[in-house]
Gaussian input, Z-matrix of N, CA and C with variables (Angstrom, degrees):
# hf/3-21g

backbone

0 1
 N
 C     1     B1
 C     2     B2     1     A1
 N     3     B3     2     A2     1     D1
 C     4     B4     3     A3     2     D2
 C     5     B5     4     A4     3     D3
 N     6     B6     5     A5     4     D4
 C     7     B7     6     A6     5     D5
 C     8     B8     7     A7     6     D6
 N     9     B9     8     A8     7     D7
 C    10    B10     9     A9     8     D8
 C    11    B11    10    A10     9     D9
 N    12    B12    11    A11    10    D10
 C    13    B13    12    A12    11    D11
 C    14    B14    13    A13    12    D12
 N    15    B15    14    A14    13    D13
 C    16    B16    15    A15    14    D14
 C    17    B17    16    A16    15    D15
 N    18    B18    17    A17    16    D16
 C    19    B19    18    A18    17    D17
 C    20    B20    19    A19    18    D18
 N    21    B21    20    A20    19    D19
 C    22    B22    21    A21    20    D20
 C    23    B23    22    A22    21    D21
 N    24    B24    23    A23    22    D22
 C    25    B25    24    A24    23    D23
 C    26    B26    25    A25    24    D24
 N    27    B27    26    A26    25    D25
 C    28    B28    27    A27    26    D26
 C    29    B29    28    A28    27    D27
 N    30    B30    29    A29    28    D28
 C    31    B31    30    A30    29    D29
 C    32    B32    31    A31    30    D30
 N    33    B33    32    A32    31    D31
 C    34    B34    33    A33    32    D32
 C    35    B35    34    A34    33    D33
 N    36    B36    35    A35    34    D34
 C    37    B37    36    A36    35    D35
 C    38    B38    37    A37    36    D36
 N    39    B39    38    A38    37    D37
 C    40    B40    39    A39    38    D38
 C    41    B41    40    A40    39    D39
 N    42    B42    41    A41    40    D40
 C    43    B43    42    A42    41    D41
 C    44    B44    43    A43    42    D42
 N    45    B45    44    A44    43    D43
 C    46    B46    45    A45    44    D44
 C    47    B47    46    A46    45    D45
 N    48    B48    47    A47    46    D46
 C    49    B49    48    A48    47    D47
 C    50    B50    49    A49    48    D48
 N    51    B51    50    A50    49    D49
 C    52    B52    51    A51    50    D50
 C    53    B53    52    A52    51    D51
 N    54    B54    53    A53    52    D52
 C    55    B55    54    A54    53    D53
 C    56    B56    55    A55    54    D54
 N    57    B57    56    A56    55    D55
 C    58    B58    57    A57    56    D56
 C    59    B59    58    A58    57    D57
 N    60    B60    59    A59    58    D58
 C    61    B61    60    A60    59    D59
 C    62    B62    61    A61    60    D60
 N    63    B63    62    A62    61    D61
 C    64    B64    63    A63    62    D62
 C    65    B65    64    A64    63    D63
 N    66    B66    65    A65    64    D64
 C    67    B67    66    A66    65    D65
 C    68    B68    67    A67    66    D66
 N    69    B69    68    A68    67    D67
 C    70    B70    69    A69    68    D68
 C    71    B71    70    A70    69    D69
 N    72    B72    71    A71    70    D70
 C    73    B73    72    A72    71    D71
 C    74    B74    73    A73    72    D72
 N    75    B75    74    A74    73    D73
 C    76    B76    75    A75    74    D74
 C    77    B77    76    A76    75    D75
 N    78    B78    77    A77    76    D76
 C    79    B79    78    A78    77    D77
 C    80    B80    79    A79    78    D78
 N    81    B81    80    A80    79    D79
 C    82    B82    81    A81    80    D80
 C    83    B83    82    A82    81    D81
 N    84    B84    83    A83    82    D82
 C    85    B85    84    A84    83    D83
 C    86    B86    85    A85    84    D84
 N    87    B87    86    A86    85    D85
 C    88    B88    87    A87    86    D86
 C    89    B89    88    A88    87    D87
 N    90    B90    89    A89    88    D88
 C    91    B91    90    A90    89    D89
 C    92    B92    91    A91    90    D90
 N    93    B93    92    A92    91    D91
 C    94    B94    93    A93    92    D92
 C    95    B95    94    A94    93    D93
 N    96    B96    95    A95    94    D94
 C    97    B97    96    A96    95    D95
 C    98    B98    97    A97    96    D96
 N    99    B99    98    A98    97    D97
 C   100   B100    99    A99    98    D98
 C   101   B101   100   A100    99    D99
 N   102   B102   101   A101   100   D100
 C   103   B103   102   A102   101   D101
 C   104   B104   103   A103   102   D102
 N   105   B105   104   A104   103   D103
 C   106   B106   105   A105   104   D104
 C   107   B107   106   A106   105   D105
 N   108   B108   107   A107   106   D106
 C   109   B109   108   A108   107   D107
 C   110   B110   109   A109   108   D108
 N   111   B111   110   A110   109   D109
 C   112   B112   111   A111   110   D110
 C   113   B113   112   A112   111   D111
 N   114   B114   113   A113   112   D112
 C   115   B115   114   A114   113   D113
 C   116   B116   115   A115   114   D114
 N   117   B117   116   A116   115   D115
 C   118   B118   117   A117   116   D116
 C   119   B119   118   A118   117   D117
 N   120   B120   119   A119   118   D118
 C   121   B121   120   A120   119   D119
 C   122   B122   121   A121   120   D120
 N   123   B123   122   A122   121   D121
 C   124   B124   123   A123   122   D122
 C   125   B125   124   A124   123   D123
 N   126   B126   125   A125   124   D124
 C   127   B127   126   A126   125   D125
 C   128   B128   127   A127   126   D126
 N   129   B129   128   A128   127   D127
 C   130   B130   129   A129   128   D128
 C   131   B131   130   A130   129   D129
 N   132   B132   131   A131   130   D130
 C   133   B133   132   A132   131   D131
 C   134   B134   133   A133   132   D132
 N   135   B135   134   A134   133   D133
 C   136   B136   135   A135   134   D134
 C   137   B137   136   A136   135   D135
 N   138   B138   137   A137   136   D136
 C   139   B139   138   A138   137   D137
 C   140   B140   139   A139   138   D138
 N   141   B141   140   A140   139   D139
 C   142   B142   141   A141   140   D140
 C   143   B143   142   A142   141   D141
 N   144   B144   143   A143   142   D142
 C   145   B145   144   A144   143   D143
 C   146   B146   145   A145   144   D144
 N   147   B147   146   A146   145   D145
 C   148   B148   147   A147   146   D146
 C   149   B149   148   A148   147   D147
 N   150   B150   149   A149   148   D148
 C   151   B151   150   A150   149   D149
 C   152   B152   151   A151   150   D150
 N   153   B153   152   A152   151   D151
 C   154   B154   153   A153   152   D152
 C   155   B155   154   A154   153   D153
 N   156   B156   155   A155   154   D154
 C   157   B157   156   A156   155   D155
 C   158   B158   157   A157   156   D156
 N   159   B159   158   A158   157   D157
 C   160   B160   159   A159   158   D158
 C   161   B161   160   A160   159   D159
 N   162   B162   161   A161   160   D160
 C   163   B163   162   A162   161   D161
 C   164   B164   163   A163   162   D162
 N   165   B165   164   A164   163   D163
 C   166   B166   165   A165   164   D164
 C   167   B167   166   A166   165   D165
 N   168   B168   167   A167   166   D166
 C   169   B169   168   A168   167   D167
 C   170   B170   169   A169   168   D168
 N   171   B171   170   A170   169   D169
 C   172   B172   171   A171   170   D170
 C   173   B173   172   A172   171   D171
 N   174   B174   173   A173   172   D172
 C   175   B175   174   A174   173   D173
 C   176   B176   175   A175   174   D174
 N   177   B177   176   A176   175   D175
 C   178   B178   177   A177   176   D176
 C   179   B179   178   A178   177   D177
 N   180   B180   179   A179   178   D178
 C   181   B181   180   A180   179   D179
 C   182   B182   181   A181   180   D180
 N   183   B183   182   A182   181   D181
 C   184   B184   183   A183   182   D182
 C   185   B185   184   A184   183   D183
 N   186   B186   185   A185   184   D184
 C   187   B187   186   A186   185   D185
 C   188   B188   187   A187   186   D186
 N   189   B189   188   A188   187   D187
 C   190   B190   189   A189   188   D188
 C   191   B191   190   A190   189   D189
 N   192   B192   191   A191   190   D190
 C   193   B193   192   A192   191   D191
 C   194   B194   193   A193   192   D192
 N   195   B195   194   A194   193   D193
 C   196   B196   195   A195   194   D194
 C   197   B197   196   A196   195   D195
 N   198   B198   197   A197   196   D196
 C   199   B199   198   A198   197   D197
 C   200   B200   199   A199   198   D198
 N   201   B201   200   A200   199   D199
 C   202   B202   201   A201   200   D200
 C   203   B203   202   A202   201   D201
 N   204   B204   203   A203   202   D202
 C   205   B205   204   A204   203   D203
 C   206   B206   205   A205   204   D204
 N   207   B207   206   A206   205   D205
 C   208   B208   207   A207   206   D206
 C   209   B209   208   A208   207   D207
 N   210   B210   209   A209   208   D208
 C   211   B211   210   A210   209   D209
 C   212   B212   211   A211   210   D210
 N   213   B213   212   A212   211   D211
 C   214   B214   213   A213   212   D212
 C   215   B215   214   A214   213   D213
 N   216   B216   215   A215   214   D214
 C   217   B217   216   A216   215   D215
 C   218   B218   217   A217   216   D216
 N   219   B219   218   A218   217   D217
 C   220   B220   219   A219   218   D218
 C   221   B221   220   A220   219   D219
 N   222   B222   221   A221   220   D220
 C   223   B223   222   A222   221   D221
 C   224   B224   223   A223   222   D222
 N   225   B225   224   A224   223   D223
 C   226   B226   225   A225   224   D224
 C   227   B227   226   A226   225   D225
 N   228   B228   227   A227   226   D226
 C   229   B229   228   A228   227   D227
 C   230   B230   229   A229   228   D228
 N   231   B231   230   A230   229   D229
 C   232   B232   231   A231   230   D230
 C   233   B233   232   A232   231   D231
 N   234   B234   233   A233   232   D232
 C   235   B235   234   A234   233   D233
 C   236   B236   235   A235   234   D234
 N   237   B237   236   A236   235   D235
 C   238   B238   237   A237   236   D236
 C   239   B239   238   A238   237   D237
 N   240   B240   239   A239   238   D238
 C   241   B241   240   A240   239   D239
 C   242   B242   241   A241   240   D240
 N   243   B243   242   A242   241   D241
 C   244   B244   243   A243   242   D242
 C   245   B245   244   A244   243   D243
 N   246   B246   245   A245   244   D244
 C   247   B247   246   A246   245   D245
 C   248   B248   247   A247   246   D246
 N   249   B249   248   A248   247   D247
 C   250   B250   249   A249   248   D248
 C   251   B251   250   A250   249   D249
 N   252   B252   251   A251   250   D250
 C   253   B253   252   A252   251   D251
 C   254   B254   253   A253   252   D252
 N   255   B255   254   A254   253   D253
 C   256   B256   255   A255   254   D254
 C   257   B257   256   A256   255   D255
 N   258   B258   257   A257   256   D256
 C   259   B259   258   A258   257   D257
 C   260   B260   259   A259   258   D258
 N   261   B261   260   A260   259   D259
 C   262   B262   261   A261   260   D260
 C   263   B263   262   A262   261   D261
 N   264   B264   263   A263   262   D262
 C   265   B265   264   A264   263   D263
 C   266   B266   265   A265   264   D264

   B1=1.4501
   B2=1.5233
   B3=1.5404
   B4=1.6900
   B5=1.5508
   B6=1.1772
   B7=1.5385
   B8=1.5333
   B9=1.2350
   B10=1.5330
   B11=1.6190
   B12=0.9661
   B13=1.7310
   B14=1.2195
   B15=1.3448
   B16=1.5739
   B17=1.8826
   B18=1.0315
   B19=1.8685
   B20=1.5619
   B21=1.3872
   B22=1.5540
   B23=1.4638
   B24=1.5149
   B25=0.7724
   B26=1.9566
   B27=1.1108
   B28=1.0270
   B29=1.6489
   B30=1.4226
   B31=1.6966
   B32=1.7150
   B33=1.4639
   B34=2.1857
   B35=1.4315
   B36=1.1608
   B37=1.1186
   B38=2.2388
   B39=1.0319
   B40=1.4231
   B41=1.7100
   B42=1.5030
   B43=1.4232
   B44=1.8714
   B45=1.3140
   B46=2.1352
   B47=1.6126
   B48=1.4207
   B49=1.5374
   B50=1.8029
   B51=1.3797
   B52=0.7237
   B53=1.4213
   B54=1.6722
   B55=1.3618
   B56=1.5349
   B57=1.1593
   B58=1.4135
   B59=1.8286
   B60=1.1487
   B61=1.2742
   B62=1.8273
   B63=1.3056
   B64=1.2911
   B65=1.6237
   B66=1.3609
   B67=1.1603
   B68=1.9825
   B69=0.7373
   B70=1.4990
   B71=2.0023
   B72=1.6463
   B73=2.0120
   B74=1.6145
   B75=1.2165
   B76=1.2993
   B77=2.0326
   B78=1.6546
   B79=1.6549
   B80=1.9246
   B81=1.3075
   B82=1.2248
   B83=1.0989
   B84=1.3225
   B85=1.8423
   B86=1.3388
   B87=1.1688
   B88=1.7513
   B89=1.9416
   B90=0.5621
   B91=1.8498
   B92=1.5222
   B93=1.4171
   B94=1.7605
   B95=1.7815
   B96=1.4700
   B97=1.7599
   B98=1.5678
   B99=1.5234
   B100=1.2441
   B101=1.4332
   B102=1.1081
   B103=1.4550
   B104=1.5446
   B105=1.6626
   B106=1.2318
   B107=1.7814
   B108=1.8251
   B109=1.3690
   B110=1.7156
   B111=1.1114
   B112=1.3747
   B113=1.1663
   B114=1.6965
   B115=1.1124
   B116=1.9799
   B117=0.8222
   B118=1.0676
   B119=1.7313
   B120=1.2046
   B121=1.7842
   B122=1.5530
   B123=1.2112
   B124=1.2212
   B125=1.9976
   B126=1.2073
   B127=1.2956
   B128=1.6439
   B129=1.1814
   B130=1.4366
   B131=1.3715
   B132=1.6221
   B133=1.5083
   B134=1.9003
   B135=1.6611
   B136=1.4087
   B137=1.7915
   B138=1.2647
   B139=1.2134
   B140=1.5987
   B141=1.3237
   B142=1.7904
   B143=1.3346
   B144=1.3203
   B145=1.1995
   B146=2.0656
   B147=1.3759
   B148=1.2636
   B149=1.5293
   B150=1.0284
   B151=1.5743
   B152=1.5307
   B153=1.2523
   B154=1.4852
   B155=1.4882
   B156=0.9952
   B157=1.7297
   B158=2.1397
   B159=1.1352
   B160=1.6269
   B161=1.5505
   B162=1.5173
   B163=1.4907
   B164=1.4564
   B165=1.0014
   B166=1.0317
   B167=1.6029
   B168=1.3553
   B169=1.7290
   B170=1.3387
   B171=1.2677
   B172=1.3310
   B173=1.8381
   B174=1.4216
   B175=1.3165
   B176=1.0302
   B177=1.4311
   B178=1.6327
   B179=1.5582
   B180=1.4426
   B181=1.5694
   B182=1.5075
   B183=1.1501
   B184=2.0079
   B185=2.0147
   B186=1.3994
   B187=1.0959
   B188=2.2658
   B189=1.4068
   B190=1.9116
   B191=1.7605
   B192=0.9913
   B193=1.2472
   B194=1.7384
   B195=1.9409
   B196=0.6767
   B197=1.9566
   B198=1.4678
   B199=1.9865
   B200=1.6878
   B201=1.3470
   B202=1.5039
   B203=1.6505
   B204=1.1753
   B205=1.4586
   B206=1.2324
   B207=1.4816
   B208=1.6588
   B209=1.7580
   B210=1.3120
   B211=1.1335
   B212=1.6247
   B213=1.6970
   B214=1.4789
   B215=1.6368
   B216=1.4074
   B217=1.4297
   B218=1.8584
   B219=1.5708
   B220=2.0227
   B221=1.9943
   B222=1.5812
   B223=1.8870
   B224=1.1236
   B225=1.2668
   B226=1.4838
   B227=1.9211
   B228=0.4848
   B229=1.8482
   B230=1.7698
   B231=1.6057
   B232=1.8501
   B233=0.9342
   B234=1.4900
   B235=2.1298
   B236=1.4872
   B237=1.3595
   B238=1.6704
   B239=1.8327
   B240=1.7196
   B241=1.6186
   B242=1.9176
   B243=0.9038
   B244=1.1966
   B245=2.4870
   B246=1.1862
   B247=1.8695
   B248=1.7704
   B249=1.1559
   B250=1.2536
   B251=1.6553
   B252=1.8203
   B253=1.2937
   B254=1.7713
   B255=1.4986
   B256=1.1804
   B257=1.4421
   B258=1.5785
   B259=1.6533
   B260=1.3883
   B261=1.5394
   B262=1.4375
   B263=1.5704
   B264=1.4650
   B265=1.7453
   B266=0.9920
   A1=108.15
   A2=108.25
   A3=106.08
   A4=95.31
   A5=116.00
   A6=124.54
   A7=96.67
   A8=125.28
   A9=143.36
   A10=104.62
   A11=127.50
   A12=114.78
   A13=138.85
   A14=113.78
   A15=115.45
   A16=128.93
   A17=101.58
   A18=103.14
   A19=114.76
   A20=96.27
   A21=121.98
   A22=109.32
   A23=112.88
   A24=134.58
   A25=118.62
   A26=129.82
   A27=109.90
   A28=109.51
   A29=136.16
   A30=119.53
   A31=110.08
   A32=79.17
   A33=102.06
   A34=93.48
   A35=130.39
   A36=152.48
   A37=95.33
   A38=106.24
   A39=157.78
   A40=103.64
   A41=87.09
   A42=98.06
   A43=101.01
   A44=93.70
   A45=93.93
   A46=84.81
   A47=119.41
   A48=119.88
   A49=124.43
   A50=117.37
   A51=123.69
   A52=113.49
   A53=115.19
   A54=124.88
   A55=114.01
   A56=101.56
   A57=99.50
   A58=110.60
   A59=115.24
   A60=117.22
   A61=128.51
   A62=122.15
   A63=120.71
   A64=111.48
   A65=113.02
   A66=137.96
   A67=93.88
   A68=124.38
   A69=140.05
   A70=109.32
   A71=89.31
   A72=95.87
   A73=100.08
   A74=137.27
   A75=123.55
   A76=85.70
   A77=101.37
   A78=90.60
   A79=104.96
   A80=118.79
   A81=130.67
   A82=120.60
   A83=105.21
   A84=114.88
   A85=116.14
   A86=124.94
   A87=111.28
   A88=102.03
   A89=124.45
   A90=138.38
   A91=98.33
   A92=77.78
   A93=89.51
   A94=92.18
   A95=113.05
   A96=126.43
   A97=75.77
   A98=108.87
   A99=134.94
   A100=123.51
   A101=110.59
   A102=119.44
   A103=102.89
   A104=133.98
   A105=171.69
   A106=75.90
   A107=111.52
   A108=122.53
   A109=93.36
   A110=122.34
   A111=131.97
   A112=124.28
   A113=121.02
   A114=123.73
   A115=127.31
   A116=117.88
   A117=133.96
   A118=98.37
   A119=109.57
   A120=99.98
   A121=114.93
   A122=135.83
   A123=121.75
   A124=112.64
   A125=98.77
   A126=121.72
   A127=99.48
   A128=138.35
   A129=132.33
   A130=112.71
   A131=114.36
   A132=88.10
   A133=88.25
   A134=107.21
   A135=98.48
   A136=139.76
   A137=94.52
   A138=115.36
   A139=111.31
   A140=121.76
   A141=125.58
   A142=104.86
   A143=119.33
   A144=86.71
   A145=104.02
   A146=104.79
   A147=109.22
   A148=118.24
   A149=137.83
   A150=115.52
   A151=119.11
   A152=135.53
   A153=145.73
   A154=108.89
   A155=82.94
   A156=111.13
   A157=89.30
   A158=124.45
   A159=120.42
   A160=128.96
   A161=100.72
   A162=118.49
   A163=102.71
   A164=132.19
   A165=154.60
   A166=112.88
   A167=116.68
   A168=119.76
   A169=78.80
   A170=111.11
   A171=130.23
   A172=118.29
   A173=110.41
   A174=118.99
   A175=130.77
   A176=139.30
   A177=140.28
   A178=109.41
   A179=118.27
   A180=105.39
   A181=133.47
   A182=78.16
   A183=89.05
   A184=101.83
   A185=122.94
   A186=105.70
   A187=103.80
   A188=90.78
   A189=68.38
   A190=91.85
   A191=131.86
   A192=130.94
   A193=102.49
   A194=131.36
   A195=106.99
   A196=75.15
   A197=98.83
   A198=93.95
   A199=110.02
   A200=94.36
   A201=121.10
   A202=101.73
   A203=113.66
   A204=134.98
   A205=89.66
   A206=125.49
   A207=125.34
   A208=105.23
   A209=116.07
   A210=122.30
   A211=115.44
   A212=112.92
   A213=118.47
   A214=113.44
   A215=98.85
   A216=105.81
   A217=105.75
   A218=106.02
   A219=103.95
   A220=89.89
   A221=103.26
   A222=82.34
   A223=126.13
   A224=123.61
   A225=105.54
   A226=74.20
   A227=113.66
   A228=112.78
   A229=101.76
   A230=98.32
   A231=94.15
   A232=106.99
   A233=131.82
   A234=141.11
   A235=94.98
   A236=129.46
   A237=125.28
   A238=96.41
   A239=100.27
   A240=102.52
   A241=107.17
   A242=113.93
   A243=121.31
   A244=102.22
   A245=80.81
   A246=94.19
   A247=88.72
   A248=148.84
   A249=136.66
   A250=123.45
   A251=98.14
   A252=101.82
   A253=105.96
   A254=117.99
   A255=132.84
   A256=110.16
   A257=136.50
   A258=115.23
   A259=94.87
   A260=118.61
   A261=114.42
   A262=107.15
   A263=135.93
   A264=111.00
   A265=113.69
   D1=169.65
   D2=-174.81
   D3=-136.58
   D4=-174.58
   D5=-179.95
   D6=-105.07
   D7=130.77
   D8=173.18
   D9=-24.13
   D10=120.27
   D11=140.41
   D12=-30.98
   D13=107.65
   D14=-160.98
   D15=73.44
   D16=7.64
   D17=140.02
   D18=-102.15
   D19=148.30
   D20=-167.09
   D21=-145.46
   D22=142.36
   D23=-179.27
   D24=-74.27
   D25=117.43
   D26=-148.17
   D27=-142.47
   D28=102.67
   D29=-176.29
   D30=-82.72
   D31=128.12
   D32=-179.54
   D33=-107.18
   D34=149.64
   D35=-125.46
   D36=-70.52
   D37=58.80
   D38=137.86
   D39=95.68
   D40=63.65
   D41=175.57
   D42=-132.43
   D43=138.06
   D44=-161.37
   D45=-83.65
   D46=123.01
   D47=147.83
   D48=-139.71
   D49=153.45
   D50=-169.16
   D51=-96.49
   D52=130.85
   D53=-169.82
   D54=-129.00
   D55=159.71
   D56=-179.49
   D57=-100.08
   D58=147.83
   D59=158.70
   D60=-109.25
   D61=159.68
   D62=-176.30
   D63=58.94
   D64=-117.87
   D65=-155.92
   D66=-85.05
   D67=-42.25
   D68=-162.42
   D69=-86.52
   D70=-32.61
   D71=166.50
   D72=-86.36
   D73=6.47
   D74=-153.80
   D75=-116.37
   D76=-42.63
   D77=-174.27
   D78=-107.56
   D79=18.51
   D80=155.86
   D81=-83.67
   D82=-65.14
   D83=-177.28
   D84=53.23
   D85=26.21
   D86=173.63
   D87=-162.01
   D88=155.98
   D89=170.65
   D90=-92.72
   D91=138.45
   D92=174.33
   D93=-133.32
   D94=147.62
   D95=-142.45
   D96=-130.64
   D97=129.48
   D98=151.60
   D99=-104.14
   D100=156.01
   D101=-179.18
   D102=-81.83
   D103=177.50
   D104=-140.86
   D105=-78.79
   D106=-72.63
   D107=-139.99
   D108=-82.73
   D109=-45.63
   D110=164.83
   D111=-33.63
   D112=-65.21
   D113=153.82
   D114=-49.88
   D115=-9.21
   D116=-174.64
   D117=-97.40
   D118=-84.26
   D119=168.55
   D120=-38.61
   D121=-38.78
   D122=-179.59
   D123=-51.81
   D124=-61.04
   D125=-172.81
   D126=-56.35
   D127=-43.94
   D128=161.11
   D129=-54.38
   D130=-27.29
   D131=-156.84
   D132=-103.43
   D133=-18.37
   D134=150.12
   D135=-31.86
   D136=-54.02
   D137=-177.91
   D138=-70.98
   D139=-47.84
   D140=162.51
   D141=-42.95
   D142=-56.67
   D143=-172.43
   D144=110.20
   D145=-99.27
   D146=160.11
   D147=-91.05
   D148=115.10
   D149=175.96
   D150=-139.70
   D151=171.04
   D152=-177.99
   D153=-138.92
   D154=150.39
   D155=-151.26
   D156=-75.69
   D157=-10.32
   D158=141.33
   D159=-54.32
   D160=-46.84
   D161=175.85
   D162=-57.60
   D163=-88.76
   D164=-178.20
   D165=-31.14
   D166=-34.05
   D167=167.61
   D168=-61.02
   D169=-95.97
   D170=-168.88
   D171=9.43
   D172=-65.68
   D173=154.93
   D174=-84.60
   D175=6.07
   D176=127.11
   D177=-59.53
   D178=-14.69
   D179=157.75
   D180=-119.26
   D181=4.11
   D182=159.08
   D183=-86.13
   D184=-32.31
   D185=-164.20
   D186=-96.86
   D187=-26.55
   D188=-170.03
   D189=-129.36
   D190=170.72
   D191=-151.88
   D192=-101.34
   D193=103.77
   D194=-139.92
   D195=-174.07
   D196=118.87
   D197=168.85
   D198=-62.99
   D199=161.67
   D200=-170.40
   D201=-60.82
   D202=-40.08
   D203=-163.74
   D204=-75.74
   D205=-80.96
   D206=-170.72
   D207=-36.52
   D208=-69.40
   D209=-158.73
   D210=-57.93
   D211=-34.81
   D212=162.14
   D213=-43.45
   D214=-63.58
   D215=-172.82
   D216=-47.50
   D217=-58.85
   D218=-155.86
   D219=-61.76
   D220=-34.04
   D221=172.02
   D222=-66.43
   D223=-30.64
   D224=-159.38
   D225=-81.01
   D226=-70.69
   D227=-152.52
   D228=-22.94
   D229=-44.00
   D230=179.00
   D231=-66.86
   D232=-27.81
   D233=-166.78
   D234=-79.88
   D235=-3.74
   D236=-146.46
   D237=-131.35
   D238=-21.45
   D239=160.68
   D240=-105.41
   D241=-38.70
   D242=164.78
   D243=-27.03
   D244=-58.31
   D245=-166.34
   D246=-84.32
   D247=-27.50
   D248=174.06
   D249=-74.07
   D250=-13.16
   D251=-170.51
   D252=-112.88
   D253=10.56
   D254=177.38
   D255=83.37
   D256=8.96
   D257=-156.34
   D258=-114.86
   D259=30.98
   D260=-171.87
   D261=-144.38
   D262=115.09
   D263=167.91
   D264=-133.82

């Protein structure tokens, strides 16, 4: 999966949320606020490019100290609102 065309990651007065631009702020219309670790997976999985919610444990456990198991599970659940809230396909 990839992150939508035209949502971005974005700091509001120092809260991380994701917004749409152009065409994508027009049928979004609202910010959705990630946490510290959230924002942080976005921006990795920004950077992939293509990615799966394996990948993405994967480097939530290269970066903070955290089992394979835990970290699968808290991603997919953010990858699982991520796809309920449209900014992911």
């Amino acid at each position: 999966m990839r992150i939508k065309k035209g949502f971005i990651l974005r700091e509001v007065c120092g809260e991380h949320v994701i917004t749409g631009e152009g065409l994508a702020a027009v049928n979004f219309g609202r910010l959705l606020a990630l946490n510290e670790t959230a924002a942080w997976l976005w921006k990795q999985a920004d950077a992939m490019g293509d990615f799966s919610a394996d990948a993405l444990a994967e480097k939530l456990c290269e970066e903070y100290e955290v089992t394979k198991e835990t970290a699968l599970r808290d991603v997919t659940t953010i990858v699982e609102q991520w796809q309920k809230e449209g900014v992911v396909e």
